[in-house]
C-alpha positions in Angstrom: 55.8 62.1 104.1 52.2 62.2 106.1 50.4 65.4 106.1 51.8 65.7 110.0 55.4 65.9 108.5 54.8 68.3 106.0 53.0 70.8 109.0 55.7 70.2 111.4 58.8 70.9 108.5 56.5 73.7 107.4 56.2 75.4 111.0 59.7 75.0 111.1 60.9 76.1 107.8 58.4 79.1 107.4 59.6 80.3 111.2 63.5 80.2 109.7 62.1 81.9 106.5 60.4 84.3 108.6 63.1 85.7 110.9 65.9 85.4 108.6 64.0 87.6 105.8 61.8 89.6 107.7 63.2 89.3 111.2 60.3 88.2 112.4 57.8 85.2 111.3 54.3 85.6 109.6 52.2 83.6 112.6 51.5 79.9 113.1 49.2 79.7 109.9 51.5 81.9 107.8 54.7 80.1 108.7 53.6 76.7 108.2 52.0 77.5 104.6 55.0 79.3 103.8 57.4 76.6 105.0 55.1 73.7 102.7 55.5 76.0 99.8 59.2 76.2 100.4 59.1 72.4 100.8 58.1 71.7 97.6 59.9 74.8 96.0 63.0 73.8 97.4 62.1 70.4 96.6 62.1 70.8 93.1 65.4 73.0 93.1 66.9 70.3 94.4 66.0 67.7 92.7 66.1 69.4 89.3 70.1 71.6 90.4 71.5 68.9 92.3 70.0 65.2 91.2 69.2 64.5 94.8 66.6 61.9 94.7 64.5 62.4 97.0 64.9 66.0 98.9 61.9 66.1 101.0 62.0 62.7 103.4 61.0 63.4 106.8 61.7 65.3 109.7 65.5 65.2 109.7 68.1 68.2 109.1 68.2 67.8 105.5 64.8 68.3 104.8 64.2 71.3 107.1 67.0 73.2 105.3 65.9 72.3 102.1 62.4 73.9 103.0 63.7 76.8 104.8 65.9 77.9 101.2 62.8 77.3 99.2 60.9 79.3 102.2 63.3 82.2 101.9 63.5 81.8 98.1 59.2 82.1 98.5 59.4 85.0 100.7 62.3 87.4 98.9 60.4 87.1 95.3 57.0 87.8 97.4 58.8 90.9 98.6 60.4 92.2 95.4 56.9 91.6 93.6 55.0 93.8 96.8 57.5 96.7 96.0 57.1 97.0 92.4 
């Protein structure tokens, strides 16, 4: 994936992450390095839980979901560590 794909899943992913944890997203910059984070957390999960090969392939369906789990993943363990 080019470095255009991984901003335009990320944007996409951390904008998902955003409103479905927070109910509202964490601005263009926020949402983009939180959905690339998510990419390659979710990424990993994937690849490591479910012996999918390769998780993170482009912009399609598959890939934005898989980013926007690893994005909410990111964002709920970012929020239990800011409580404690």
């Amino acid at each position: 994936m080019g470095i255009l794909s991984w901003l335009v899943v990320g944007l996409i992913a951390g904008w998902l992450a955003g409103h479905i944890v927070s109910g509202r997203g964490y601005g263009v910059l926020g949402d983009i390095i939180a959905g690339v984070l998510g990419a390659l957390i979710g990424g990993y999960l994937a690849g490591a839980l479910f012996h999918i090969a390769d998780p993170i392939n482009g912009i399609n369906l598959s890939t934005i979901l898989i980013a926007a789990l690893g994005a909410i993943l990111l964002a709920i363990i970012l929020r239990l560590l800011h409580r404690s």
